[in-house]
MITI-510234 format. One record per residue (C-alpha): x, y, z; chain. Coordinates in Angstrom, 2 decimals. Each point is the difference from the previous one (the first is absolute). Layout:
BEGIN
<pt px="X" py="Y" pz="Z" chain="A"/>
...
//
This chain:
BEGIN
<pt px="0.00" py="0.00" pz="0.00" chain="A"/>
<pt px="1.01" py="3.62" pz="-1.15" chain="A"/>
<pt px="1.51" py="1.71" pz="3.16" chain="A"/>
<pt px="-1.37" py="3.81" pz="0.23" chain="A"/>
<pt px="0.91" py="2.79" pz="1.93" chain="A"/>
<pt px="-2.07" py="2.74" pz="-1.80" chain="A"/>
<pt px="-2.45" py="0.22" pz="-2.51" chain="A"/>
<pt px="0.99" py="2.00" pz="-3.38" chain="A"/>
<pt px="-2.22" py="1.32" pz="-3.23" chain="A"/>
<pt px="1.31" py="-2.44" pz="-1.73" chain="A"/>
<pt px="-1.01" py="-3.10" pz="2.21" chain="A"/>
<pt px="-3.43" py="-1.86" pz="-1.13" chain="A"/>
<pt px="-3.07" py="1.21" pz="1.34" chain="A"/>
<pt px="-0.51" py="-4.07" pz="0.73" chain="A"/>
<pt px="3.23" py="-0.15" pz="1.54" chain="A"/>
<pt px="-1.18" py="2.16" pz="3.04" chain="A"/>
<pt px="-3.03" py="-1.79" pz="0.77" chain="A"/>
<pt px="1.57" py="-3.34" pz="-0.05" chain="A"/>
<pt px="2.76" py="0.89" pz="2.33" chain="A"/>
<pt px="-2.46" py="1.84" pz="2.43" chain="A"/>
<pt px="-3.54" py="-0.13" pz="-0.19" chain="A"/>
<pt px="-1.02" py="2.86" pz="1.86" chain="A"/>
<pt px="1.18" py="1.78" pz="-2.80" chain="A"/>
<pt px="-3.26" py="-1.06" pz="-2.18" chain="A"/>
<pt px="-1.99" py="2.36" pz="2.89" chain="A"/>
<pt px="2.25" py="2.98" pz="-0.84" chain="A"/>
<pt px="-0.38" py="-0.43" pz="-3.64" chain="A"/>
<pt px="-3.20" py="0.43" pz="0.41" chain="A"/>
<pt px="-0.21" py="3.17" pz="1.88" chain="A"/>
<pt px="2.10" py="1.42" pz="-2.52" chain="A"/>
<pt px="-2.41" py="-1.01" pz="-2.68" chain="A"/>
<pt px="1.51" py="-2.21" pz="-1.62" chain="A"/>
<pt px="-1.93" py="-2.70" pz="-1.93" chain="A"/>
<pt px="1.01" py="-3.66" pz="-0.51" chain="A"/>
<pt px="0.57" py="-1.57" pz="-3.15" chain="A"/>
<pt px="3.58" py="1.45" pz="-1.19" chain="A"/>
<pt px="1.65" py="-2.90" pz="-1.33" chain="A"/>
<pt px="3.65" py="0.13" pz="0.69" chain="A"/>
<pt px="0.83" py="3.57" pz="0.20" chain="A"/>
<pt px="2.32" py="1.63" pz="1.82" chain="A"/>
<pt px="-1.01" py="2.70" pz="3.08" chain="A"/>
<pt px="0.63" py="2.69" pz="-2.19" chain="A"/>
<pt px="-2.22" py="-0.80" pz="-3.05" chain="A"/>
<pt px="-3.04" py="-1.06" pz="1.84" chain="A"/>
<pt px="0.39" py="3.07" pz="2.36" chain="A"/>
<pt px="0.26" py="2.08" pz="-2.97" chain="A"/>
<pt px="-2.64" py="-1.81" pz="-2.28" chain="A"/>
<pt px="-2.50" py="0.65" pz="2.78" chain="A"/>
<pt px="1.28" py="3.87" pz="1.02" chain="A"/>
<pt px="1.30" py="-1.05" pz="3.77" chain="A"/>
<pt px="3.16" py="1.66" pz="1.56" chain="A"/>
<pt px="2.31" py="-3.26" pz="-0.43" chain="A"/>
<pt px="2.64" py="1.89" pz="2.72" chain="A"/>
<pt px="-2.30" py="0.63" pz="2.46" chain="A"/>
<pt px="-1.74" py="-3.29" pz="-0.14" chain="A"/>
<pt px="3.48" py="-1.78" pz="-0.26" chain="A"/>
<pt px="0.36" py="1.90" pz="3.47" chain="A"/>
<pt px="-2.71" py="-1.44" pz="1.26" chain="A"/>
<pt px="0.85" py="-3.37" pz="-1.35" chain="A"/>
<pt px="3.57" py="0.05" pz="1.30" chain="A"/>
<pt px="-0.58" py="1.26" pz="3.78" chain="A"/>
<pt px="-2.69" py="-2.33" pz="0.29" chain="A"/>
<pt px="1.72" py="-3.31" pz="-1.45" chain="A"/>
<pt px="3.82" py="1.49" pz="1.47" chain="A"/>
<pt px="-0.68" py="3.09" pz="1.73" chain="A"/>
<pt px="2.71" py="1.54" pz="-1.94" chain="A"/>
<pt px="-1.37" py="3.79" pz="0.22" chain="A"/>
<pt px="0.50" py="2.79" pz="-2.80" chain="A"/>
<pt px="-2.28" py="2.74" pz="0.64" chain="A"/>
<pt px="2.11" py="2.30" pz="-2.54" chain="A"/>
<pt px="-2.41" py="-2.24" pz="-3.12" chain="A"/>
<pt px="-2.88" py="-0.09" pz="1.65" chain="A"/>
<pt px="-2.86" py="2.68" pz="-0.88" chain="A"/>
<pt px="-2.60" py="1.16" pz="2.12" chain="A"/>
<pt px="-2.83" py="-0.11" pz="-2.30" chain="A"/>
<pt px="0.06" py="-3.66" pz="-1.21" chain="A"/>
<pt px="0.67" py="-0.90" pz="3.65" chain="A"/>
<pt px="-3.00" py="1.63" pz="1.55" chain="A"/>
<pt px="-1.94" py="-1.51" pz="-2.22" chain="A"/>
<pt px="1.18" py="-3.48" pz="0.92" chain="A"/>
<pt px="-0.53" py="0.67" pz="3.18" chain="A"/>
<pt px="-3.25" py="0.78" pz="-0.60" chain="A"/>
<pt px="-1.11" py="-2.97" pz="-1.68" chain="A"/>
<pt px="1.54" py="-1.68" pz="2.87" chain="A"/>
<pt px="-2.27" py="1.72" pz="2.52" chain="A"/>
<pt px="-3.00" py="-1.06" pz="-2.52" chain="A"/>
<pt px="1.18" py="-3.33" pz="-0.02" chain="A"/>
<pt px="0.13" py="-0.68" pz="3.85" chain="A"/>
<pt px="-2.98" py="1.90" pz="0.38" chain="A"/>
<pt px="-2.57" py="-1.05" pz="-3.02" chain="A"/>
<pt px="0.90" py="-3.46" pz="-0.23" chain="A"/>
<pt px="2.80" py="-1.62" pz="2.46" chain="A"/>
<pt px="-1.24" py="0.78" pz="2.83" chain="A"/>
<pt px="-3.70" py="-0.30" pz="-0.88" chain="A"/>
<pt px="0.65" py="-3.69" pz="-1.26" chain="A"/>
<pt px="2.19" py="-0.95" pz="3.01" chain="A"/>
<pt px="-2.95" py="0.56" pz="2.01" chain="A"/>
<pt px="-2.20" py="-2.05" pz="-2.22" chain="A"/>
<pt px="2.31" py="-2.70" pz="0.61" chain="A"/>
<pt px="0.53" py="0.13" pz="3.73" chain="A"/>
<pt px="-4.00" py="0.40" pz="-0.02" chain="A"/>
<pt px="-0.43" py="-3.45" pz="-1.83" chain="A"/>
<pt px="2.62" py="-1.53" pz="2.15" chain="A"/>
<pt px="-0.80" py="0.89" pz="3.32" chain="A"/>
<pt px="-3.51" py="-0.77" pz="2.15" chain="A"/>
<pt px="-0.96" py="3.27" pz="-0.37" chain="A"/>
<pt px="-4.10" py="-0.96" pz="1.34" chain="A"/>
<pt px="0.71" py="1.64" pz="3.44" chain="A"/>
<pt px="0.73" py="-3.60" pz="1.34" chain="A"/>
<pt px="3.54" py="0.39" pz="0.46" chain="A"/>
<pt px="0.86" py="3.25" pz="1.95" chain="A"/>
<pt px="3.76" py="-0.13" pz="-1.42" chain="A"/>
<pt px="-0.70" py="-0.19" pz="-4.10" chain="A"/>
<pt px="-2.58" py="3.54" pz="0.69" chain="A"/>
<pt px="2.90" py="1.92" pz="1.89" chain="A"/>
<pt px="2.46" py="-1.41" pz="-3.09" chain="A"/>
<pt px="-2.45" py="1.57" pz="-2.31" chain="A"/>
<pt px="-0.52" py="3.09" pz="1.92" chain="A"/>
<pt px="3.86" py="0.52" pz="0.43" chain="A"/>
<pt px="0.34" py="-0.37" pz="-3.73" chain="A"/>
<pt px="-2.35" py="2.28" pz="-0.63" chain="A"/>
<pt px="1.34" py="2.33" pz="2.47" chain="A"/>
<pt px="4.05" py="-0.28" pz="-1.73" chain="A"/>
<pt px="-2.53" py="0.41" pz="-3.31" chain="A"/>
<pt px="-1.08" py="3.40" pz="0.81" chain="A"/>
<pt px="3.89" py="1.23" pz="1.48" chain="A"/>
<pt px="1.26" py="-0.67" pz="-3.16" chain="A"/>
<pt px="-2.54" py="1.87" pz="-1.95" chain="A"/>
<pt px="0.31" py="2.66" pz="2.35" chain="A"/>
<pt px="3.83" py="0.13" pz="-1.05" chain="A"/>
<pt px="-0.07" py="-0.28" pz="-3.57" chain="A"/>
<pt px="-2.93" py="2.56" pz="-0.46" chain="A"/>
<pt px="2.23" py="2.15" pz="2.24" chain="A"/>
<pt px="2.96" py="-0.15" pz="-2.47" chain="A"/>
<pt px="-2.81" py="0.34" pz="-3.10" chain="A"/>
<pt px="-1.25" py="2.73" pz="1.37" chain="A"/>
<pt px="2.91" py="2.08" pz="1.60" chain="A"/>
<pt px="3.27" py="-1.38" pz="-0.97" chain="A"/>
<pt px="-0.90" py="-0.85" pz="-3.74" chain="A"/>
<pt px="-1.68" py="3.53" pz="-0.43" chain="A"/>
<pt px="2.89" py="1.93" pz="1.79" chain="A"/>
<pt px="2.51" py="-1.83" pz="-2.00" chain="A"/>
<pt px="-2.41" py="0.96" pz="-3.23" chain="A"/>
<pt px="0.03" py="3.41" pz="1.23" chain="A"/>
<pt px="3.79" py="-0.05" pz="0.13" chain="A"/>
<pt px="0.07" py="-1.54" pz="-3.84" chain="A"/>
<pt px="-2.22" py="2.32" pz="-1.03" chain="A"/>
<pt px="2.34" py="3.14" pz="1.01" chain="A"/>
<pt px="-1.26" py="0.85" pz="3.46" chain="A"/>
<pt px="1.63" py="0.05" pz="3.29" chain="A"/>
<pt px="-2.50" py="-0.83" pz="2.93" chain="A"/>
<pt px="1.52" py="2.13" pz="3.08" chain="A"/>
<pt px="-0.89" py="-2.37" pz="3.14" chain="A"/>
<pt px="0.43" py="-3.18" pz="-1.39" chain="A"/>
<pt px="3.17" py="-1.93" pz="-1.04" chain="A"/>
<pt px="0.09" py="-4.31" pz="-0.93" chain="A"/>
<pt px="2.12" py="0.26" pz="3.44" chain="A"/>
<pt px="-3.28" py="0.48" pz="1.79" chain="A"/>
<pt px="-1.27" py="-3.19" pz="-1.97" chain="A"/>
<pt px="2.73" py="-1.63" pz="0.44" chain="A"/>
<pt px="0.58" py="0.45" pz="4.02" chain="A"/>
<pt px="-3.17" py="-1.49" pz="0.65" chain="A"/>
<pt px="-0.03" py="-2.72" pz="-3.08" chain="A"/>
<pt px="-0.35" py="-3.43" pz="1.72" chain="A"/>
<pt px="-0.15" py="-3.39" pz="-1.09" chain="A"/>
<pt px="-3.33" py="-1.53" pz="0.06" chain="A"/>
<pt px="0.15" py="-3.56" pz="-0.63" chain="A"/>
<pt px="0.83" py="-0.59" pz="3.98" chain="A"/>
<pt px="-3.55" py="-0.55" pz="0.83" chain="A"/>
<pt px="-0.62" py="-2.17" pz="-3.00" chain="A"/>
<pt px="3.19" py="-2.09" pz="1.12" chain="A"/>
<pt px="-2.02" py="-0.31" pz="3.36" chain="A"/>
<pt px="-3.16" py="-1.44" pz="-1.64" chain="A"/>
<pt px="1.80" py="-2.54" pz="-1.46" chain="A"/>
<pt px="2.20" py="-0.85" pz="3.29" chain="A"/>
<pt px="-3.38" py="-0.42" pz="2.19" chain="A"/>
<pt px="-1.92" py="-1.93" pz="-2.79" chain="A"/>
<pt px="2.55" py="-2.86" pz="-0.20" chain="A"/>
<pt px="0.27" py="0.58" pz="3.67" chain="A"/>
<pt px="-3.09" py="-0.28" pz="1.01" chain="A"/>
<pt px="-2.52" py="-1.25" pz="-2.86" chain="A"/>
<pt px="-0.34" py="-3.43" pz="-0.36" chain="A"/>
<pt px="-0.10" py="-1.12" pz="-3.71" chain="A"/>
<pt px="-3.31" py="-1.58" pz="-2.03" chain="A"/>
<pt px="1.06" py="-3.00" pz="-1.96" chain="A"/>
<pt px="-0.09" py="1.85" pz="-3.20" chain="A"/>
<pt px="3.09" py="2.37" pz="-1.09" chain="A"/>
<pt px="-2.00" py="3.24" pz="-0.03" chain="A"/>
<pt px="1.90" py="1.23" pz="3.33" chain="A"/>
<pt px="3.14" py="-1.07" pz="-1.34" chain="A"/>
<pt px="-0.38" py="1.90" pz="-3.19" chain="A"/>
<pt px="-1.71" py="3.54" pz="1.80" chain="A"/>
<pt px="3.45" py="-0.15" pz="2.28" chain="A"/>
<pt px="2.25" py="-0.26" pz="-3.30" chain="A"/>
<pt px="-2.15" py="3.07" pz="-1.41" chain="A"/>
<pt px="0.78" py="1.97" pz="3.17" chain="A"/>
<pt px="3.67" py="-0.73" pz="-0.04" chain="A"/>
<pt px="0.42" py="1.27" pz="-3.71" chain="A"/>
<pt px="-1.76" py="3.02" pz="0.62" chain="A"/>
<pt px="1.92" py="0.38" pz="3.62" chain="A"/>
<pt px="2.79" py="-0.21" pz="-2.37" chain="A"/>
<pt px="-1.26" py="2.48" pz="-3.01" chain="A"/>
<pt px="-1.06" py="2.75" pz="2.57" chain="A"/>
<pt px="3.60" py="-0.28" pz="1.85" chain="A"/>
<pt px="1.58" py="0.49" pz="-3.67" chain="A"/>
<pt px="-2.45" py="2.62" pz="-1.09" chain="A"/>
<pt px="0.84" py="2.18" pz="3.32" chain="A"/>
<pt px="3.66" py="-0.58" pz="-0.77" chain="A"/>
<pt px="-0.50" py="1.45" pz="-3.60" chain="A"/>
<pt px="-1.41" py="2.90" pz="1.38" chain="A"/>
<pt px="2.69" py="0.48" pz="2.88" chain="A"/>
<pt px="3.12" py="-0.52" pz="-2.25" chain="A"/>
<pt px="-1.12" py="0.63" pz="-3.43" chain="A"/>
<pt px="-2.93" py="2.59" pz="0.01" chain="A"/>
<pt px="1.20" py="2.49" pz="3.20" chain="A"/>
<pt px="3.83" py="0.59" pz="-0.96" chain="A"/>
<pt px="-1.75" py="1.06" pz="-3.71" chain="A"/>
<pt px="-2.07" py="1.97" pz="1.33" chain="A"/>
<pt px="2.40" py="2.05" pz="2.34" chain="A"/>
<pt px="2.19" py="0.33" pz="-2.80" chain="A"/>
<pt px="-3.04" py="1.50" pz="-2.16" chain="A"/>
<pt px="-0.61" py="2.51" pz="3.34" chain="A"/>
<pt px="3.75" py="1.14" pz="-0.20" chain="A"/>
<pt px="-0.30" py="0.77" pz="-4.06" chain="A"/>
<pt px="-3.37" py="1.85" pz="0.79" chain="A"/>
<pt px="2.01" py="2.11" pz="2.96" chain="A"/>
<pt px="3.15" py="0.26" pz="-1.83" chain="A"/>
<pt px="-2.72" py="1.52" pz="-3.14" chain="A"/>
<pt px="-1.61" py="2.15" pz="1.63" chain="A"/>
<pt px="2.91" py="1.62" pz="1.42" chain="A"/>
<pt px="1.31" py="0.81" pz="-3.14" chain="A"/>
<pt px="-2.46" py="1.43" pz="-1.25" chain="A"/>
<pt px="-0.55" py="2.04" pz="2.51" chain="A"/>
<pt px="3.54" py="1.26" pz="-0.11" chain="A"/>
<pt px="-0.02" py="0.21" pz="-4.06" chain="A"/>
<pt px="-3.86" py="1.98" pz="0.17" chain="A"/>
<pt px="1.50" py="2.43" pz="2.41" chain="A"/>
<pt px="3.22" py="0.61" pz="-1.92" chain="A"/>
<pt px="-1.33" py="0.14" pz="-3.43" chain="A"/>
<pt px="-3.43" py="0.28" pz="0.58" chain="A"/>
<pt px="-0.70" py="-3.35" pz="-2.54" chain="A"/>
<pt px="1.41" py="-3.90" pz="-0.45" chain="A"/>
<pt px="3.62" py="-0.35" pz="-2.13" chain="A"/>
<pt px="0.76" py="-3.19" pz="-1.74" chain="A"/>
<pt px="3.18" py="-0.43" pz="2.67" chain="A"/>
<pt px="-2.75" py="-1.55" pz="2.28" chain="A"/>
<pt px="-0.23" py="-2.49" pz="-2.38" chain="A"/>
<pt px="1.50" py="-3.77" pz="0.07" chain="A"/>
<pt px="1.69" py="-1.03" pz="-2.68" chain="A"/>
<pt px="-2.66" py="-2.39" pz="-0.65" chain="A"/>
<pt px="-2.79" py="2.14" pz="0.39" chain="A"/>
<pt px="1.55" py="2.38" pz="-2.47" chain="A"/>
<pt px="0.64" py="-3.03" pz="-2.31" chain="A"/>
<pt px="-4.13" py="-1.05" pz="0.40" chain="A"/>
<pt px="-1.35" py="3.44" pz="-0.61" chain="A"/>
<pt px="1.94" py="0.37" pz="-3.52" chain="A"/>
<pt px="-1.73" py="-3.57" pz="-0.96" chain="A"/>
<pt px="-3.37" py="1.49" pz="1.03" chain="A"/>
<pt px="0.85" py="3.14" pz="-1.92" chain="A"/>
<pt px="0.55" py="-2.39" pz="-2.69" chain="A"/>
<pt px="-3.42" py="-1.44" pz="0.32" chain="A"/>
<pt px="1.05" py="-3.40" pz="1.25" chain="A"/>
<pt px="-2.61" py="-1.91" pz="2.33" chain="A"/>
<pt px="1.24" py="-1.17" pz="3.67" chain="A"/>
<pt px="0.39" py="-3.22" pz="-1.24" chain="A"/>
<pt px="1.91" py="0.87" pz="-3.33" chain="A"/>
<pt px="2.51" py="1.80" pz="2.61" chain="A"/>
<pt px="-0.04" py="-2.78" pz="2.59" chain="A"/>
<pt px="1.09" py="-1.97" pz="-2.87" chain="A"/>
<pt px="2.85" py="1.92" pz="-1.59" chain="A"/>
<pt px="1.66" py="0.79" pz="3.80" chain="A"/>
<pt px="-0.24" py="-3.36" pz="0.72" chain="A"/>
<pt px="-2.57" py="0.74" pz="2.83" chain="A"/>
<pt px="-3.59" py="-1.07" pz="1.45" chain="A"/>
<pt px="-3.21" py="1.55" pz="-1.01" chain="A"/>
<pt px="-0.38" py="0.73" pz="3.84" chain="A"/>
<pt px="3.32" py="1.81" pz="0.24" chain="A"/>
<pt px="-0.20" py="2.29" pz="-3.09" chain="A"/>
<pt px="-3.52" py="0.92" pz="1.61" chain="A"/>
<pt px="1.85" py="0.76" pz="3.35" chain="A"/>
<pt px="2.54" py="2.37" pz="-1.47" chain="A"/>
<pt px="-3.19" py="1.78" pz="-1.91" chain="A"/>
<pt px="-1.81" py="0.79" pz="2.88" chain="A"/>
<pt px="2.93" py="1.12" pz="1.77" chain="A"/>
<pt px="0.77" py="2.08" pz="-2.91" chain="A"/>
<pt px="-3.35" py="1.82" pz="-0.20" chain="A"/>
<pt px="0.76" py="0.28" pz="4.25" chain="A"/>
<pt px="2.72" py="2.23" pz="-0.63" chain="A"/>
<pt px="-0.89" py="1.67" pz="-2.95" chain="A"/>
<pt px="-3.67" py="0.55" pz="0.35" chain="A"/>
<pt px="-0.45" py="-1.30" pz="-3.43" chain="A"/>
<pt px="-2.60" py="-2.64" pz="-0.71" chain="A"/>
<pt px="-0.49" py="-0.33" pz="-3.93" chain="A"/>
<pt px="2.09" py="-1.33" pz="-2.56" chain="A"/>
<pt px="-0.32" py="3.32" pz="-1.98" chain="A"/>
<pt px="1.25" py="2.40" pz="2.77" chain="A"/>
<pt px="3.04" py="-2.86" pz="0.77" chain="A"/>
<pt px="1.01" py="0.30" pz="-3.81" chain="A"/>
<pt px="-0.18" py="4.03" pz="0.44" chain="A"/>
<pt px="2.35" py="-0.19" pz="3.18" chain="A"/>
<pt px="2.11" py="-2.73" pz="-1.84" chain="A"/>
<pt px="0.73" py="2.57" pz="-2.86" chain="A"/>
<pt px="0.81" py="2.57" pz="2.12" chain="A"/>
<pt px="2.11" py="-1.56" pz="2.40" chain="A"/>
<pt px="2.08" py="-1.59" pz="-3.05" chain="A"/>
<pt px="-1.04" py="-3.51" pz="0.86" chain="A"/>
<pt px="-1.22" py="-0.54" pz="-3.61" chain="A"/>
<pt px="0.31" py="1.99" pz="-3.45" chain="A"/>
<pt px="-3.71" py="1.38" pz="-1.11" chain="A"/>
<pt px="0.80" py="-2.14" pz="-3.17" chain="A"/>
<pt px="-0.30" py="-3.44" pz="2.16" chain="A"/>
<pt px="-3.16" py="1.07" pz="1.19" chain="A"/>
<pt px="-2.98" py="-2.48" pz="-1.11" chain="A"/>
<pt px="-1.92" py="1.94" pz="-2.55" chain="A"/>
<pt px="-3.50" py="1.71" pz="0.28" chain="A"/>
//
């Protein structure tokens, strides 16, 4: 057997799932469809539009937890995360209790299956309280923050200091039911308690992602967002406007290929980039220059000399 220590592009998609098989559950929150043959990472991420660094991220900390938050971006990994939450939520957690229902006396003859099934439904509704926190306030802050907006009172710090892990109850449930539930003579407990142990498992990876993967991205995006708005502050109240020095490099490179009339993914394509990243640098762009359409970037391209007016796409 193949030994691997990290994932690449250029591995096969059915490569990953064979060597770990909790891998199938994250290509599925990334949207990823079965049914690609023997292609590699890259080509099936890029036939179906996903960002193949940030899911190899994913992959790689989950199967090795080899950690490289400097690939990952925020965008494609909220929305992992949130397809996660509607996972455990909608349909895990909902059909573990099916299960434990059908294999427990749940009649009101036997005192100890009713307090299993209220406990469960208890841990049910602290993890829904948890993920609809981070729906509702974490994910929109960190939207906020994407979108160009700095939220004064709030930093992922203050998620992240009182971020907990909550499979510990769950692991609880499943330590008193083999404690103290005698089994039927059919394999309907036996198969509940390996349900609860993969989704112990799945929620203590899916708290990890967010720990180690999401938070250090997301303090990095708060330091570009101060380090922004201090300059321009500092260039408005020099020169009373926004030069092209505050520019990267690569932001000055992206705004010439929009000048040029070139779609995000025509650009992500000639620098060698994700869709999700070229649509980063854009909206930080805009940020800083308070420009939102194509037409005033190709005006503010010509006069900044980032293009000639004879590269411009035609009218």
């Amino acid at each position: 057997m193949q030994h691997i220590k990290e994932y690449t592009p250029g591995h096969k998609m059915t490569l990953l799932i064979n060597d770990n098989s909790l891998l199938l559950m994250v290509m599925s929150r990334f949207g990823i469809s079965l049914g690609f043959g023997d292609k590699t990472v890259e080509a099936v991420c890029s036939e179906q539009n996903v960002d193949c660094e940030t899911f190899l991220a994913v992959c790689n900390f989950i199967s090795f937890q080899n950690v490289n938050g400097n690939i990952v971006s925020i965008e494609p990994l909220i929305e992992y995360l949130k397809k996660a939450h509607s996972y455990f939520l909608d349909f895990n957690m909902p059909l573990i209790r099916r299960k434990l229902i059908e294999a427990i006396d749940c009649s009101g003859r036997d005192q100890v299956a009713m307090l299993i099934l209220k406990f469960y439904d208890a841990y049910t509704e602290e993890v829904r309280r948890h993920m609809d926190y981070e729906d509702k306030d974490v994910f929109t802050y960190i939207d906020t923050l994407l979108s160009g907006k700095y939220t004064e009172g709030y930093s992922i710090d203050v998620f992240a200091s009182g971020h907990h892990q909550i499979n510990t109850k769950l692991k609880e449930l499943k330590d008193i039911i083999i404690r103290y539930l005698p089994q039927r003579e059919n394999n309907l407990l036996n198969a509940v308690l390996f349900d609860i142990i993969n989704c112990e498992q799945d929620l203590v990876s899916h708290c990890k992602v967010e720990d180690t993967l999401l938070v250090p991205a997301v303090r990095e995006l708060e330091a570009r967002m101060a380090e922004n708005l201090s300059m321009v502050d500092d260039t408005v109240a020099t020169n009373g406007s926004v030069s092209a020095d505050m520019l990267s490099n690569r932001e000055k490179e992206i705004i010439a290929h929009v000048a040029r009339g070139m779609s995000n993914k025509g650009i992500a394509d000639k620098l060698f980039l994700s869709v999700h990243t070229v649509t980063t640098h854009r909206r930080n762009i805009s940020n800083k220059l308070q420009i939102h359409s194509p037409a005033g970037l190709a005006i503010y391209a010509v006069v900044n000399g980032l293009v000639n007016i004879d590269d411009l796409e035609p009218v």
